[in-house]
Jmol script that loads the backbone (N, CA, C; Angstrom):
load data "model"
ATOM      1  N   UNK A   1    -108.333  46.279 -27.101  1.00  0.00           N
ATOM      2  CA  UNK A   1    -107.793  47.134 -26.071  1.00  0.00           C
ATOM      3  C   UNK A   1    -108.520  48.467 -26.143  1.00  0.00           C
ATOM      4  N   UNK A   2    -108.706  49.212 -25.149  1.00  0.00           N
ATOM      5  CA  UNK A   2    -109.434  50.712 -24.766  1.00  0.00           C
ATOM      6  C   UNK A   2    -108.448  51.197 -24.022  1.00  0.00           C
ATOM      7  N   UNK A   3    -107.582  52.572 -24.869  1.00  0.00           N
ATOM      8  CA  UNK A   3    -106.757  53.148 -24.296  1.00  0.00           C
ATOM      9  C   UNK A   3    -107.234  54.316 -23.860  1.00  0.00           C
ATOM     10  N   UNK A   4    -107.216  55.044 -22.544  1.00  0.00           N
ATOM     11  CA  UNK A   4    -107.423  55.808 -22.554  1.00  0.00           C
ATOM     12  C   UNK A   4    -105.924  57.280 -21.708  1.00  0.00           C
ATOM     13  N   UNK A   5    -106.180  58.528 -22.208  1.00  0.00           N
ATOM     14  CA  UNK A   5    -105.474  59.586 -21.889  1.00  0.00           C
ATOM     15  C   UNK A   5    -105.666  60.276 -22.645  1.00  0.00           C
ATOM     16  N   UNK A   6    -104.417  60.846 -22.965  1.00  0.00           N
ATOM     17  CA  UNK A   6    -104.075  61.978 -24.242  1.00  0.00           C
ATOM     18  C   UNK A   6    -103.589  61.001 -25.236  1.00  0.00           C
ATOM     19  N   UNK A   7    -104.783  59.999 -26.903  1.00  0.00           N
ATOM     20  CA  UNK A   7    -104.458  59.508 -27.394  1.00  0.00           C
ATOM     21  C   UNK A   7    -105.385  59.767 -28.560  1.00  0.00           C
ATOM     22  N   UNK A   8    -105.767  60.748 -28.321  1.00  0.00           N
ATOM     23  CA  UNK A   8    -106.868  61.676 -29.824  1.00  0.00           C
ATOM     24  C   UNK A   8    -105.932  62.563 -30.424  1.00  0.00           C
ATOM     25  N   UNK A   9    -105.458  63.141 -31.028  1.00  0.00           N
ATOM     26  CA  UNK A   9    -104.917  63.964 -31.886  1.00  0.00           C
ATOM     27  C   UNK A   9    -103.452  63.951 -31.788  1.00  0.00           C
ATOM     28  N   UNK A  10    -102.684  62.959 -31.204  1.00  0.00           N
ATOM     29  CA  UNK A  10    -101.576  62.597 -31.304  1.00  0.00           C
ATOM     30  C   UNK A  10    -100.505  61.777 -32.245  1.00  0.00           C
ATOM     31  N   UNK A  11    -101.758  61.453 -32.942  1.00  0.00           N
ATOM     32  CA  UNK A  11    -101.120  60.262 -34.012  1.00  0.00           C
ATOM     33  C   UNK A  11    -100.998  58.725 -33.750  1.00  0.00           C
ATOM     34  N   UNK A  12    -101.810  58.528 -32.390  1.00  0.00           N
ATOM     35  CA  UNK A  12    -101.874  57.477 -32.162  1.00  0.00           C
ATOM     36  C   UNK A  12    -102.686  56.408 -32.833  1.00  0.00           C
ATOM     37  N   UNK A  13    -103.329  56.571 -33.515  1.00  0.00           N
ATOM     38  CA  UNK A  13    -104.090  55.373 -34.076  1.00  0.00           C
ATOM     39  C   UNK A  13    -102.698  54.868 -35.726  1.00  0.00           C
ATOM     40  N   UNK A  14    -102.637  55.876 -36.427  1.00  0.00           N
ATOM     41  CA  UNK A  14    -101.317  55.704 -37.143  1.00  0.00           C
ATOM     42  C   UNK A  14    -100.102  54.935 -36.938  1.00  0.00           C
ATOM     43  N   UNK A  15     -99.482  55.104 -36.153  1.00  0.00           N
ATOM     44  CA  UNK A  15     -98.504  55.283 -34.816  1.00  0.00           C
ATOM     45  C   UNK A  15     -98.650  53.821 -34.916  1.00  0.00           C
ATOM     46  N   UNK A  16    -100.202  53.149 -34.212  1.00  0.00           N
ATOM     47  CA  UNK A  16    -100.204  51.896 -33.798  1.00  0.00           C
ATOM     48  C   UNK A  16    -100.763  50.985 -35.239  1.00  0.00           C
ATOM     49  N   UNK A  17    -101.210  51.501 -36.250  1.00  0.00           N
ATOM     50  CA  UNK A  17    -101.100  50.924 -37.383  1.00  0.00           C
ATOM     51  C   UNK A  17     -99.741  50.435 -37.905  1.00  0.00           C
ATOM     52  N   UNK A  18     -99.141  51.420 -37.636  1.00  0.00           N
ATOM     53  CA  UNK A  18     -97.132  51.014 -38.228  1.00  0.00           C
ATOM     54  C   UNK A  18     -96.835  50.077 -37.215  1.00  0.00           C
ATOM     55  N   UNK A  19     -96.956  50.151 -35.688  1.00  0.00           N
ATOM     56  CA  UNK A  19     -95.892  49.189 -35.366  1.00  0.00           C
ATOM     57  C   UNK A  19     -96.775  47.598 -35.712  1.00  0.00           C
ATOM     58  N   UNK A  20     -98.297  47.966 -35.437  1.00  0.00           N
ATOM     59  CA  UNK A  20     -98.977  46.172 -35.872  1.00  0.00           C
ATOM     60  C   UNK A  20     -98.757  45.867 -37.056  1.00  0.00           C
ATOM     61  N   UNK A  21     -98.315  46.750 -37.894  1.00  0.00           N
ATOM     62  CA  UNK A  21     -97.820  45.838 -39.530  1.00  0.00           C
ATOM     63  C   UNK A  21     -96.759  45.767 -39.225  1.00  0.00           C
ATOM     64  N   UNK A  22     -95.902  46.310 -38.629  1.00  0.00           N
ATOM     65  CA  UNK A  22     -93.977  45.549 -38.339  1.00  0.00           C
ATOM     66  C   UNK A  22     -94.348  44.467 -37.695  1.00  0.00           C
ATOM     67  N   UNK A  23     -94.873  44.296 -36.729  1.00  0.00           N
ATOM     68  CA  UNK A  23     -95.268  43.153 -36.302  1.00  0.00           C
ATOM     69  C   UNK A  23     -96.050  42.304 -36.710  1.00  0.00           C
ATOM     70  N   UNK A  24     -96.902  42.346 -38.085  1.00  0.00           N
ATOM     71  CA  UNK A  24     -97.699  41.362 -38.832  1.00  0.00           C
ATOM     72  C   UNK A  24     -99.059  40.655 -38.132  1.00  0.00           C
ATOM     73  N   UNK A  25     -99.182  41.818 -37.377  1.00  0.00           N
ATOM     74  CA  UNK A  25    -100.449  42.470 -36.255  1.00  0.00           C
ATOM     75  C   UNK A  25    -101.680  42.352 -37.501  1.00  0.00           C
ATOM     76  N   UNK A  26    -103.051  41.496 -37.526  1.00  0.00           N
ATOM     77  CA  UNK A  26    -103.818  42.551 -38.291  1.00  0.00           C
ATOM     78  C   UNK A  26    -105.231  42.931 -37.250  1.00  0.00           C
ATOM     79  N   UNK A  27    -105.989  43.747 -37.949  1.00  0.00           N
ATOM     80  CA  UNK A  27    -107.144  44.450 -37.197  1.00  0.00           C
ATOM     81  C   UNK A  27    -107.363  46.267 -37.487  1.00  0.00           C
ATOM     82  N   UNK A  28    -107.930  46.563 -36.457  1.00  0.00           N
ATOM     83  CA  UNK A  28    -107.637  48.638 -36.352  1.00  0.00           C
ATOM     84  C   UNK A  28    -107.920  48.766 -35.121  1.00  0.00           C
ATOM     85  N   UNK A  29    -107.245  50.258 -35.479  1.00  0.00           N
ATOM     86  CA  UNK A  29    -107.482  51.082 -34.683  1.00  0.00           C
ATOM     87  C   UNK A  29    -108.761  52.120 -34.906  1.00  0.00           C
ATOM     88  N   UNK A  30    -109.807  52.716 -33.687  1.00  0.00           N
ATOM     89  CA  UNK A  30    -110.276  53.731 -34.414  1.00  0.00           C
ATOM     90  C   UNK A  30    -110.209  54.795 -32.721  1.00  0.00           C
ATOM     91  N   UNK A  31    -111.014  55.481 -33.182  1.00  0.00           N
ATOM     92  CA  UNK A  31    -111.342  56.692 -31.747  1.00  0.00           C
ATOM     93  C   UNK A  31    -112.511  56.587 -31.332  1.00  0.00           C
ATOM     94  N   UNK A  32    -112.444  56.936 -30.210  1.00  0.00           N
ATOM     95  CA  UNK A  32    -113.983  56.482 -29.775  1.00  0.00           C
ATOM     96  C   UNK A  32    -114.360  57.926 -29.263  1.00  0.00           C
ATOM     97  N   UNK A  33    -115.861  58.335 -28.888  1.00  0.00           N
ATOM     98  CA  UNK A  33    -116.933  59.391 -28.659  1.00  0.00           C
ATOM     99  C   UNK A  33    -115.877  59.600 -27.652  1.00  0.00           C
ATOM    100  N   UNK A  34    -115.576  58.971 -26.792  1.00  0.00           N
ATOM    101  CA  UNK A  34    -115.388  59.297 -25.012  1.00  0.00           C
ATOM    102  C   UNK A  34    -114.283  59.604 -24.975  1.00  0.00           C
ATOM    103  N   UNK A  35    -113.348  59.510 -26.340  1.00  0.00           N
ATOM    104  CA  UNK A  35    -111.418  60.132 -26.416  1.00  0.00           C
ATOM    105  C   UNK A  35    -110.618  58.817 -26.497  1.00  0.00           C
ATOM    106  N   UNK A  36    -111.303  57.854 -25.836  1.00  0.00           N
ATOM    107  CA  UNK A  36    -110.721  56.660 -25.777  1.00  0.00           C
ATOM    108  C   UNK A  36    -109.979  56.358 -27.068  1.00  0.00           C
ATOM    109  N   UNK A  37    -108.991  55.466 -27.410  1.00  0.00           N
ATOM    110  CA  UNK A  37    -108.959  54.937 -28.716  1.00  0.00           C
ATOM    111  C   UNK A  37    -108.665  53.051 -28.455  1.00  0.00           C
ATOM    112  N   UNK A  38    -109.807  52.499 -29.638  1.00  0.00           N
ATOM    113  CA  UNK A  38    -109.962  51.392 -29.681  1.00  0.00           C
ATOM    114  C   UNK A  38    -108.997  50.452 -30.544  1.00  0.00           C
ATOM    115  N   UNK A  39    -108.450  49.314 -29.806  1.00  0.00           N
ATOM    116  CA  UNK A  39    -107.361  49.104 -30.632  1.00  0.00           C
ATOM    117  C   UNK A  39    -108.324  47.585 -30.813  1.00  0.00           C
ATOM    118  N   UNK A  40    -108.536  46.396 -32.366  1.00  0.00           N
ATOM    119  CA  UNK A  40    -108.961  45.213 -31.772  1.00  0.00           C
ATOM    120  C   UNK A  40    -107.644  44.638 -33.132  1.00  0.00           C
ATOM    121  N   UNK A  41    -107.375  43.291 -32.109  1.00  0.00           N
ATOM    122  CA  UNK A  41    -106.226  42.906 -32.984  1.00  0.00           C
ATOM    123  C   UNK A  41    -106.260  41.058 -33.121  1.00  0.00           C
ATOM    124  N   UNK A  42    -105.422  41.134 -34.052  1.00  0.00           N
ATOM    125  CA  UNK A  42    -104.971  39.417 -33.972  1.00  0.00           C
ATOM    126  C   UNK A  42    -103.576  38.831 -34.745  1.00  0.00           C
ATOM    127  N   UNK A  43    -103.689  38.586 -34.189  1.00  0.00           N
ATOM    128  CA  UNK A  43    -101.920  37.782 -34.345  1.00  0.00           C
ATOM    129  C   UNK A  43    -101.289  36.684 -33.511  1.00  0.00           C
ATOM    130  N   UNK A  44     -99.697  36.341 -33.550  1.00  0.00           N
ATOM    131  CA  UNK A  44     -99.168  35.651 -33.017  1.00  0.00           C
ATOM    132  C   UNK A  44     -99.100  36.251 -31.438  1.00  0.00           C
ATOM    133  N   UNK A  45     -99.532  35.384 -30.432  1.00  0.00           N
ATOM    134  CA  UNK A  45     -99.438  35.905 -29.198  1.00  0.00           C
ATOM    135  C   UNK A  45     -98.350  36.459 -28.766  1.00  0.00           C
ATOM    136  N   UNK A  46     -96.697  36.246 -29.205  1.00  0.00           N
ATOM    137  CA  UNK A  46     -95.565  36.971 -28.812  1.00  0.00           C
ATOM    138  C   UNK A  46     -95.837  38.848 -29.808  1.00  0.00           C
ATOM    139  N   UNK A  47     -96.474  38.859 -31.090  1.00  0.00           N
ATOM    140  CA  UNK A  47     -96.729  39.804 -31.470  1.00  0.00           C
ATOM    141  C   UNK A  47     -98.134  40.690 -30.826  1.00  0.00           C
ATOM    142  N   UNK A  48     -98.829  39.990 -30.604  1.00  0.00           N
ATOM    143  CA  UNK A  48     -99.992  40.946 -29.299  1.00  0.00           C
ATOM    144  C   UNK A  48     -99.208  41.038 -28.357  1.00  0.00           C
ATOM    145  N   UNK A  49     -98.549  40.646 -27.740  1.00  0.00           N
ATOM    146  CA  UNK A  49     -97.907  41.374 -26.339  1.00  0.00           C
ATOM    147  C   UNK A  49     -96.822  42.435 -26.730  1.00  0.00           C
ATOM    148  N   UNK A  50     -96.099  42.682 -27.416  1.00  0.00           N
ATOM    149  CA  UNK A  50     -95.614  43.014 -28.238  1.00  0.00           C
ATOM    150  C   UNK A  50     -96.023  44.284 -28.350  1.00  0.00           C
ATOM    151  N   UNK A  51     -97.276  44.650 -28.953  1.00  0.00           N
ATOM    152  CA  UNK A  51     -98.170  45.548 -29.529  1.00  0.00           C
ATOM    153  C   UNK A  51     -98.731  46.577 -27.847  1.00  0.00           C
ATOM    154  N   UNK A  52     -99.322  45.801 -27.518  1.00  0.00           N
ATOM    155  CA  UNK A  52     -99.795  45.623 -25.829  1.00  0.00           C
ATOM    156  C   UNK A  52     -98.490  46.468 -24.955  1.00  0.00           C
ATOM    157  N   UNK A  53     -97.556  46.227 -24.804  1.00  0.00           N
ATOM    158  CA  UNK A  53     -96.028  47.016 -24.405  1.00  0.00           C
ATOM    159  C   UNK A  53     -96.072  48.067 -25.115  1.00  0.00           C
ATOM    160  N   UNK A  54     -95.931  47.831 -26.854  1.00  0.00           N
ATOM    161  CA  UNK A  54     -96.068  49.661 -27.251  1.00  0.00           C
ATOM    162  C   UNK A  54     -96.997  50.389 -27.271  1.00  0.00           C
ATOM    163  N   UNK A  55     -98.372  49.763 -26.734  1.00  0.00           N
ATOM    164  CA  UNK A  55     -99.554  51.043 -26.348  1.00  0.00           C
ATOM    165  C   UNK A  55     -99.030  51.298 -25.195  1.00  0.00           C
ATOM    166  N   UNK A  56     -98.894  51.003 -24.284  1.00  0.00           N
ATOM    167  CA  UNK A  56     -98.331  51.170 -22.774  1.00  0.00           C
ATOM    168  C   UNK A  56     -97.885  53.105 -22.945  1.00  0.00           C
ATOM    169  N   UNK A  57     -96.856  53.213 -23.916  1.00  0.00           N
ATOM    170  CA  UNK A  57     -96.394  54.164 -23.888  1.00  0.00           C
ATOM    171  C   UNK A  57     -96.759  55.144 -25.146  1.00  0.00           C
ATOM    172  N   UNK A  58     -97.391  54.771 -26.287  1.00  0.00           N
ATOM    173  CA  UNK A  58     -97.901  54.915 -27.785  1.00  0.00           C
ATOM    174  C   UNK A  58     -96.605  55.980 -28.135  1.00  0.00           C
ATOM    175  N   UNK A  59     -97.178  56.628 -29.161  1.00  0.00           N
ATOM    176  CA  UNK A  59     -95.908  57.477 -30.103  1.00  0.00           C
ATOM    177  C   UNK A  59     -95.917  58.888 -28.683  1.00  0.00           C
ATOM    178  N   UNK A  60     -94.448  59.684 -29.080  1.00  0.00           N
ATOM    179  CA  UNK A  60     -93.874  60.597 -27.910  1.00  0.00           C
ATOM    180  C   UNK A  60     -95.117  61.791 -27.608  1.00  0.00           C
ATOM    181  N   UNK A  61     -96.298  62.007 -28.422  1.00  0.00           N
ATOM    182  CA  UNK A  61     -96.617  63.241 -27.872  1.00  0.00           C
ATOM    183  C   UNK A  61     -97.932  62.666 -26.763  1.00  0.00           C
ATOM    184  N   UNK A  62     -97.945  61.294 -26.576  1.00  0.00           N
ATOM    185  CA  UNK A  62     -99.628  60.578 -26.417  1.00  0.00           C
ATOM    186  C   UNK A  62     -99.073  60.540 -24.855  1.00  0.00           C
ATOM    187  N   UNK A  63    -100.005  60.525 -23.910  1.00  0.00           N
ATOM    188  CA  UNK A  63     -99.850  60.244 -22.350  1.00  0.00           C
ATOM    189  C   UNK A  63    -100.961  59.484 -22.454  1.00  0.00           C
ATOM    190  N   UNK A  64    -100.424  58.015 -21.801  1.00  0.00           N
ATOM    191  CA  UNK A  64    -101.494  56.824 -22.183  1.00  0.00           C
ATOM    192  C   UNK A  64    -101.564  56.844 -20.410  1.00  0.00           C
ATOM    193  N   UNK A  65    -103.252  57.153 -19.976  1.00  0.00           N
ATOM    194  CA  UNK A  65    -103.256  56.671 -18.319  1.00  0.00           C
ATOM    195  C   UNK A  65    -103.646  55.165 -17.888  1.00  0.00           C
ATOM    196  N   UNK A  66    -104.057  54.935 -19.017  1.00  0.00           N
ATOM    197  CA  UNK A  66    -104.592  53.445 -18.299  1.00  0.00           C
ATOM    198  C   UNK A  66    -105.066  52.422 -19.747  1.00  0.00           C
ATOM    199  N   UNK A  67    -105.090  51.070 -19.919  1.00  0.00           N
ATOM    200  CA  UNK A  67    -105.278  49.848 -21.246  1.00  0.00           C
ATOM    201  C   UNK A  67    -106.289  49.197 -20.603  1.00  0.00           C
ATOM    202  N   UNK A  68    -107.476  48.847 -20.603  1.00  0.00           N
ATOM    203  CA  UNK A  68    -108.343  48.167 -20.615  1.00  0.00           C
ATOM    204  C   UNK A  68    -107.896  46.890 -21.898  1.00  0.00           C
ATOM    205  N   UNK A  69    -107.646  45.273 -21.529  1.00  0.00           N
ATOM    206  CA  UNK A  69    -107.222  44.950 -22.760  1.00  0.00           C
ATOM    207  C   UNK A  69    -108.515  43.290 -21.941  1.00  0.00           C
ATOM    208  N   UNK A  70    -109.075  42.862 -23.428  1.00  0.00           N
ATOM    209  CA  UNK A  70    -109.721  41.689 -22.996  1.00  0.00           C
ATOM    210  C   UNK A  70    -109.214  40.669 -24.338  1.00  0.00           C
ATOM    211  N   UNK A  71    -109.213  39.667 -24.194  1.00  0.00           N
ATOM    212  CA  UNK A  71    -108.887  38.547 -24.978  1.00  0.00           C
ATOM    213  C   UNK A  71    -110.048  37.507 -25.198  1.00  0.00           C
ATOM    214  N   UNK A  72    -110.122  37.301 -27.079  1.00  0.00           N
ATOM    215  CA  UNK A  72    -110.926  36.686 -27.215  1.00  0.00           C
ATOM    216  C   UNK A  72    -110.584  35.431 -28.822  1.00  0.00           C
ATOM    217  N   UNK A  73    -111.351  34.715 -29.055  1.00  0.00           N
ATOM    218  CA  UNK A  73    -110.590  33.681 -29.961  1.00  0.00           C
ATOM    219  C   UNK A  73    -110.980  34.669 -31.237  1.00  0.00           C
ATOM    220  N   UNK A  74    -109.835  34.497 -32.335  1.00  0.00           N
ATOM    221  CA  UNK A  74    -109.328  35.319 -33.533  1.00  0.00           C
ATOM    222  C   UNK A  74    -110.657  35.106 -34.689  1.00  0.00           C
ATOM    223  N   UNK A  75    -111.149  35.576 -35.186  1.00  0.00           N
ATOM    224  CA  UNK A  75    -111.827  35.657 -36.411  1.00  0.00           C
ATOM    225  C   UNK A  75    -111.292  35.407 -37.376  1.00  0.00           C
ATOM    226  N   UNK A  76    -110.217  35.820 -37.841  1.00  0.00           N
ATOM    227  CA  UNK A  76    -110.053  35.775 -39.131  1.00  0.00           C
ATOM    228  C   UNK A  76    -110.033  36.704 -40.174  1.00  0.00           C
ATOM    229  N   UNK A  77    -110.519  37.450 -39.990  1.00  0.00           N
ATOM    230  CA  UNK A  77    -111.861  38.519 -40.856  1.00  0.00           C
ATOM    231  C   UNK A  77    -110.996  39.736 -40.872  1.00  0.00           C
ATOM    232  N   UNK A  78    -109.389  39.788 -40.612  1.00  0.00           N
ATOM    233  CA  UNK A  78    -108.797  41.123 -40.831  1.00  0.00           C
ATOM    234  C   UNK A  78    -107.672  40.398 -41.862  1.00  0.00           C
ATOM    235  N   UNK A  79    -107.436  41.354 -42.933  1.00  0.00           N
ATOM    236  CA  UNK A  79    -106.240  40.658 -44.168  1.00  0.00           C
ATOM    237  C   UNK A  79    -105.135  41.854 -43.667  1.00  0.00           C
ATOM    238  N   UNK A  80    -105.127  42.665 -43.035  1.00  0.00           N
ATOM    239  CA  UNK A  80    -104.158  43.970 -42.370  1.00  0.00           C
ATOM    240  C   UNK A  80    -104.957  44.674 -41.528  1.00  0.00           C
ATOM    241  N   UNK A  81    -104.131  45.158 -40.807  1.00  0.00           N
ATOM    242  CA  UNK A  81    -104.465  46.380 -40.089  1.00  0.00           C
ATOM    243  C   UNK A  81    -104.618  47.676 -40.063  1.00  0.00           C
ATOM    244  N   UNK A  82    -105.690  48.562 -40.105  1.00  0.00           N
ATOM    245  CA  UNK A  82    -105.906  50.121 -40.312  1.00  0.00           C
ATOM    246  C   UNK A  82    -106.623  50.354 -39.402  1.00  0.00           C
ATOM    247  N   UNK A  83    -106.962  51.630 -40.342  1.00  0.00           N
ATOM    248  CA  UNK A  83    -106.777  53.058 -39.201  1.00  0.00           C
ATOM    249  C   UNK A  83    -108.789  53.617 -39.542  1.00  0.00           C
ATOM    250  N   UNK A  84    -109.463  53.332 -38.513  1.00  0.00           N
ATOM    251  CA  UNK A  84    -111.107  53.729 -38.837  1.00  0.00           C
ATOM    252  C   UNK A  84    -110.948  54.784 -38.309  1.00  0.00           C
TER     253      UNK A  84
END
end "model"
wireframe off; spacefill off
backbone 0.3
color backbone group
């Protein structure tokens, strides 16, 4: 997912580290050059949508304008989820 708004210095990459480990989400989050923040994930599909709903709105100080989200088959290659 590529979120973009007010989601750089809000605590959003954190924010979305906690709720993808309540949800047993793994992958990261990081920030990107352009403000964007990059979310790539894998899990149970009821837990990506899940995840997907709470970027929609991210933690109270973030104004999320728009989710670019693409879907692709899981790797493997994440044992948890953090924060780059």
């Amino acid at each position: 997912m590529l979120i973009s708004g007010k989601v750089q210095g809000v605590c959003y990459r954190a924010s979305a580290a906690d709720m993808a480990n309540s949800l047993g989400v793994t992958g990261y989050a990081r920030n990107l050059p352009d403000g964007r923040v990059e979310i790539v994930a894998e899990g149970s599909p009821a837990s990506l949508v899940s995840l997907r709903q709470w970027c929609r709105d991210g933690p109270p100080s973030a104004i999320v304008d728009k989710i670019n989200a693409t879907e692709g088959s899981a790797t493997g290659e994440f044992n948890n989820f953090g924060v780059r």
